[in-house]
KEDREN-14161 format. One record per residue: residue in three letters; x, y, z of N, C-alpha, C in turn. Coordinates in steps of 0.02 Angstrom, whole numbers, plus 32768, in hexadecimal, padded with zeros to 4 digits. Atoms other than C-alpha are relative to their C-alpha. Layout:
N
ALAXYZXYZXYZ/...
END
This chain:
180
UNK80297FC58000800080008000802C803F8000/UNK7FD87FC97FEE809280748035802E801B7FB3/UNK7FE2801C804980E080317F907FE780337FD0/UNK80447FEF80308034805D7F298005805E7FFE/UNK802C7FC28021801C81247F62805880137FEA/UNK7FAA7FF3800B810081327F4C7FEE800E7FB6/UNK8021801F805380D280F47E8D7FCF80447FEB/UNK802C7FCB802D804C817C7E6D80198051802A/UNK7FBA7FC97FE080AD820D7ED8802480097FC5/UNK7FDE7FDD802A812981F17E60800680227FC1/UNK80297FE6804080C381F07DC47FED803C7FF9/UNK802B7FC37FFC806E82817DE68037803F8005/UNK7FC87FA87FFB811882F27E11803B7FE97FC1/UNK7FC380008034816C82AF7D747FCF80237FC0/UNK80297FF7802C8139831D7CED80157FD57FB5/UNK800380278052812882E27C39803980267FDC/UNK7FBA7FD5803881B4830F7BB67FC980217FC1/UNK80237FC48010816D83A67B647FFB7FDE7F9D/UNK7FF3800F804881B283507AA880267FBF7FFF/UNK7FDE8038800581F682AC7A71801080007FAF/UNK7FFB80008045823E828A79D47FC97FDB7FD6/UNK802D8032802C81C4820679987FB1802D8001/UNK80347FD78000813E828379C7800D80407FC8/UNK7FED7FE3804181958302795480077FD87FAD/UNK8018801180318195829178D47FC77FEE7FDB/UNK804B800E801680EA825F78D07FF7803A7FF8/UNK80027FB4801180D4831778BD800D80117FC0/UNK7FE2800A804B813D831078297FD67FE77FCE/UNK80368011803A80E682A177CC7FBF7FFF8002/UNK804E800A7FF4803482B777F58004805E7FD2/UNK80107FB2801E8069837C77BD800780037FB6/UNK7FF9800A805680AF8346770C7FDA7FEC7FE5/UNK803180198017803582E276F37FB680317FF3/UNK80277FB5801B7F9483667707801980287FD0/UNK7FDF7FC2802C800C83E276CF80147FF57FC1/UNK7FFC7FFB802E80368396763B7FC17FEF7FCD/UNK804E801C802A7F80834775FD7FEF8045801D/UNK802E7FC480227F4883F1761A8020801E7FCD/UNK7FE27FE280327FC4844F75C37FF37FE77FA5/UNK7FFE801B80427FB783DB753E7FC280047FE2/UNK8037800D801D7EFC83EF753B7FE680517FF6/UNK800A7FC6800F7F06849E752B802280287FB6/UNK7FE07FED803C7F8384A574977FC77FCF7FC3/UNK8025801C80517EFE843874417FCF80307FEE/UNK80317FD180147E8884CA7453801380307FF5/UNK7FD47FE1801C7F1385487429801A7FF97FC6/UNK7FEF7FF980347F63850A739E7FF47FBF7FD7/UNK800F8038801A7F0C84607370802B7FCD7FF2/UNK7FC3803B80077F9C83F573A17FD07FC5801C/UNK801680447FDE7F89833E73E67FBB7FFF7FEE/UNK8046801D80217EEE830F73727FC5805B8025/UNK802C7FE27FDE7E9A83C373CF7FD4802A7FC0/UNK802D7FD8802B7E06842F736C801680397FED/UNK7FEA7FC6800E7E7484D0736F7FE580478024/UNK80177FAF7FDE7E37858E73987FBE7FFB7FD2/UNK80487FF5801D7D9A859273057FD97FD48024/UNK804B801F7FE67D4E84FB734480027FF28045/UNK7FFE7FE47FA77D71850874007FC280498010/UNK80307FBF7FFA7D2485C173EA7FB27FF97FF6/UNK80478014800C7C8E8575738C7FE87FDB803A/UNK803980137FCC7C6484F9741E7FFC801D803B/UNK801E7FE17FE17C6D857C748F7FD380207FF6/UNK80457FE680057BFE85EF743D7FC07FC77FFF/UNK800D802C7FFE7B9C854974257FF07FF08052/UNK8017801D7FB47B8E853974EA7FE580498024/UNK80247FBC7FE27B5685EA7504802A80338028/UNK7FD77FC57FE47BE6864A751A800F80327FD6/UNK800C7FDD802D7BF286EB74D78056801B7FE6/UNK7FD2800780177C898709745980267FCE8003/UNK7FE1804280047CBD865B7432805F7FF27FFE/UNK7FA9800A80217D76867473EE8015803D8046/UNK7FD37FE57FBC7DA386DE748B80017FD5802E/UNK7FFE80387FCE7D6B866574FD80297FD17FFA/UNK7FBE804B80247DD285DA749E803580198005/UNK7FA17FE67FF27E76864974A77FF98004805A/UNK80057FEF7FCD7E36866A756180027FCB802E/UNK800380437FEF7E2185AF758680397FD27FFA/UNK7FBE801780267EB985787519803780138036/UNK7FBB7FEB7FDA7F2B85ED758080007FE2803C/UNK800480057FBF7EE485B9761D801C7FA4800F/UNK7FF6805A80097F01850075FB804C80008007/UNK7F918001801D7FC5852475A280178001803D/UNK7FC97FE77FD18006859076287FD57FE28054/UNK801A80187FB87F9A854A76CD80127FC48005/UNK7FBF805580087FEF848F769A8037800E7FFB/UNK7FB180037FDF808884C5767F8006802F8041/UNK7FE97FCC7FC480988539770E7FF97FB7803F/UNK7FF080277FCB805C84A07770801C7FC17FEB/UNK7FDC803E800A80C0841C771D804D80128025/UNK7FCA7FE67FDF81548494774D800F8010803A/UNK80137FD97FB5810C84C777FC8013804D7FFD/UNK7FDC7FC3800B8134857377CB7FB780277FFC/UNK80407FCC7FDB80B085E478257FB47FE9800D/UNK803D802A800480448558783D7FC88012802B/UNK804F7FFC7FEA7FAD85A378A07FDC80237FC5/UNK80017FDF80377FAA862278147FCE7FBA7FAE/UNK80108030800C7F9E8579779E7FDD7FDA800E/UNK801B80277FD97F438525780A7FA980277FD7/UNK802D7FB980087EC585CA77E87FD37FEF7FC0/UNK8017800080617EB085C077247FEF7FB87FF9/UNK800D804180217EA5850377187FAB7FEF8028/UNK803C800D7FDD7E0C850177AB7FCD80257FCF/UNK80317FDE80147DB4859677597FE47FD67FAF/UNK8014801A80407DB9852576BB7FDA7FCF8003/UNK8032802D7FD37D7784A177117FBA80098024/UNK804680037FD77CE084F077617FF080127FAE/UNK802C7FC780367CA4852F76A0800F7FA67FD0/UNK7FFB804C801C7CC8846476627FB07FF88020/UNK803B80427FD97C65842676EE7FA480177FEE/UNK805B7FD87FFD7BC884A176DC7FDB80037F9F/UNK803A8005803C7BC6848176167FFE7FCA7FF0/UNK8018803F80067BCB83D9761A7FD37FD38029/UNK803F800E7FC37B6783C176CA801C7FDA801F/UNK7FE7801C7FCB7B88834177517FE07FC07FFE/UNK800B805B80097B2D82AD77057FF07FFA7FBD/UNK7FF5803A7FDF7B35823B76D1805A800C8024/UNK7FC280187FED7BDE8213772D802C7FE57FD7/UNK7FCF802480407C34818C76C77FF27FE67FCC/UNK7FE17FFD80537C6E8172760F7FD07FF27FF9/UNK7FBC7FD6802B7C4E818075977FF2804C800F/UNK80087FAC80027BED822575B2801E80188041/UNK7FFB7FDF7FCA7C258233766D802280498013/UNK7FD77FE07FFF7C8B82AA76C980367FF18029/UNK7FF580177FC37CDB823B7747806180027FE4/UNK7FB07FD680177D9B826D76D67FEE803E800B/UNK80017FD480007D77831976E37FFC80188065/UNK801680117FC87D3E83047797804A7FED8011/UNK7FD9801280017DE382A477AB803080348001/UNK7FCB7FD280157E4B832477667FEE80428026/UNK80117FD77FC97E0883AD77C8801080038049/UNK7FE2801A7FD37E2183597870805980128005/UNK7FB17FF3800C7ED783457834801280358012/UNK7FEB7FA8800B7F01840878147FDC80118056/UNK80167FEB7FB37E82842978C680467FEB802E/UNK7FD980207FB87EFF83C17928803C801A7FEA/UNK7FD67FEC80097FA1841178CE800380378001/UNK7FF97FCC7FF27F6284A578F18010801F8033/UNK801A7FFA7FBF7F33848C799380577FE7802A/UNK7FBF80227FEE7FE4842079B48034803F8003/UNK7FD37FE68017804A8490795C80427FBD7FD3/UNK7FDB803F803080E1843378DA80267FEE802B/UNK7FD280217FF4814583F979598052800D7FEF/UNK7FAB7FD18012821984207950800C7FE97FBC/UNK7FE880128045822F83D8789E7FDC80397FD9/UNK80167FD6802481E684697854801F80587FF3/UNK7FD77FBF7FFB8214853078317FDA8021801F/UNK801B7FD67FCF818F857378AD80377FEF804B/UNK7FE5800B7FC782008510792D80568034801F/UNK7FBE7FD67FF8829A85A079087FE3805A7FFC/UNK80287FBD7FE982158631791F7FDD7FF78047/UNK80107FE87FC18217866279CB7FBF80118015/UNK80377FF17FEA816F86AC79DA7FC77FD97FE0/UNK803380368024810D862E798880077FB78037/UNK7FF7802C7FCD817285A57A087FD480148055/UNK80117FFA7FC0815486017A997FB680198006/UNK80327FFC7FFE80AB86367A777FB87FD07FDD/UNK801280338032806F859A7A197FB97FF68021/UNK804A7FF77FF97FB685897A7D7FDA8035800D/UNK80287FC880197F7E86297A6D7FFF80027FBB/UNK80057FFA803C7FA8863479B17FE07FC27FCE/UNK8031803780187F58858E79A07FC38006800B/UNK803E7FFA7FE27EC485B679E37FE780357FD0/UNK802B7FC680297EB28655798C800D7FF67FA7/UNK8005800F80497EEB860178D77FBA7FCE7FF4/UNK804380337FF77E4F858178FA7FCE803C7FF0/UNK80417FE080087DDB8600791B8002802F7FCF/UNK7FEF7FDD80477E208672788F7FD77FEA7FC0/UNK80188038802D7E0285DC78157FBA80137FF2/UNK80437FF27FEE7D4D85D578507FE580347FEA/UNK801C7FC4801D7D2C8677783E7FF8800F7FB5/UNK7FE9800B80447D70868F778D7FDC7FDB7FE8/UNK802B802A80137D1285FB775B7FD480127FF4/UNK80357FE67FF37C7B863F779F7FE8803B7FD5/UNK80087FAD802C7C7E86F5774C80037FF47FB5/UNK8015800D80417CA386A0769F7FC87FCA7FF8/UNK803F802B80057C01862376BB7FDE804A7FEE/UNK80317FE380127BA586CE76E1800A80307FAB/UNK80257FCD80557BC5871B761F7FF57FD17FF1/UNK800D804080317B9E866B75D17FAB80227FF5/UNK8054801180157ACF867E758E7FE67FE38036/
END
């Protein structure tokens, strides 16, 4: 018994290691990964690489979903994709990133809706991929990255997570309200 409370005493005054390498790496690749299937899904609506529709017909199925000026929105969507994947494939101002890839994500989810769930029409990848970017926002990239050699991004990393989340959100939100 004397044994038993020794044992959780000590537990309790040992704190946790703040970073581990294998925890930075999962970081790593969970960030390239988003970060590069977005990026990559933003250059298909930029410049119609990797099999993508391009800027005319990107623009068309926005106007097509009731947004007004189609081909702005598609350069506005495009950019947000390019540079909000790479920024978080690189960790390089990732709440910022974190920001543009959510707001793209709330204007997915609301024109495609929330059901059915899964394939083929679901959203339960999109859903998926969302999560992802929430929790790397929310994490931050971990030391393998170039937010980890900016000082005020390290030392202030849950406030600027918090406020790149709700940023996102917002943003999102304000381009739902011009849609039709």
């Amino acid at each position: 018994m004397a044994h038993e409370r020794w044992d959780r005493a000590v537990y309790r005054a040992t704190p946790a290691p703040a970073t581990t390498v294998t925890h930075d790496v999962g970081l790593l690749v969970l960030r390239l990964f988003l970060g590069l299937t977005m990026a990559a899904h933003g250059t298909q609506k930029l410049f119609g690489w990797f099999g993508g529709p391009g800027l005319d017909a990107t623009g068309k199925g926005f106007s097509m979903s009731g947004y007004p000026a189609g081909d702005a929105m598609a350069v506005i969507a495009g950019l947000a994709e390019t540079l909000g994947g790479l920024g978080l494939a690189l960790g390089l101002l990732t709440p910022l990133a974190g920001a543009a890839l959510i707001g793209v994500f709330v204007n997915i989810l609301d024109v495609r809706g929330l059901s059915p769930f899964f394939a083929p029409k679901g959203v339960e990848l999109e859903l998926a991929l969302l999560a992802g970017i929430v929790a790397l926002t929310l994490t931050g990239p971990g030391r393998f990255s170039v937010d980890h050699f900016l000082p005020v991004l390290r030392e202030s990393r849950p406030r600027y997570s918090v406020l790149g989340l709700v940023l996102g959100v917002v943003a999102g939100v304000v381009v739902l309200l011009v849609r039709d």
